[in-house]
N, C-alpha and C positions, 0 to 999 in steps of 0.2 A: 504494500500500500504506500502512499506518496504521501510527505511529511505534507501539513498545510505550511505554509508559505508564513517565517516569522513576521509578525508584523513589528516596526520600528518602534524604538519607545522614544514617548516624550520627554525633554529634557529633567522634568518634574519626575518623571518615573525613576530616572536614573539617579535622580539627587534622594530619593525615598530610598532606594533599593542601598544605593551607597552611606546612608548614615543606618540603617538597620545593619549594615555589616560593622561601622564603625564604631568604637567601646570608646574612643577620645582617649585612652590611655597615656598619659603624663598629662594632664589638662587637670586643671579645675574645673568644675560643674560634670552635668553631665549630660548628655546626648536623649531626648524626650524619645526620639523613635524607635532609637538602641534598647532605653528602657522597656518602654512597652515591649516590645516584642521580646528580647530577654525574660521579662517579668511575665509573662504568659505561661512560654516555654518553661520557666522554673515549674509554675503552677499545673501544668498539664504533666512534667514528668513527677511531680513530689506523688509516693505512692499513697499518701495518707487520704487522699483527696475518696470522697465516698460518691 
C-alpha cells in the first residue's frame, strides 16, 4: 500500500513539537509545554493511578 503523502507543518507546529522535546536544562524557569506533556506522561505511567 502507498504511504499518504506527509503533509508540511506549520511553523507553529514545529515551534510546539520543538519545546515538548525541550526540558531548558541549565535555564531558570521552566518550559509550560515540556511541563505539561512531561506531567501527563508521569501521570499515565505512575502504577498507583486506579
Amino acid at each position: 500500500m502507498n504511504k499518504p503523502a506527509k503533509v508540511p507543518q506549520t511553523q507553529q507546529q514545529r515551534n510546539h513539537r520543538a519545546d515538548a522535546l525541550n526540558n531548558n536544562k541549565g535555564t531558570f524557569g521552566t518550559n509550560p509545554v515540556n511541563a505539561k506533556v512531561h506531567g501527563n506522561r508521569g501521570k499515565q505511567l505512575n502504577p498507583n493511578q486506579y
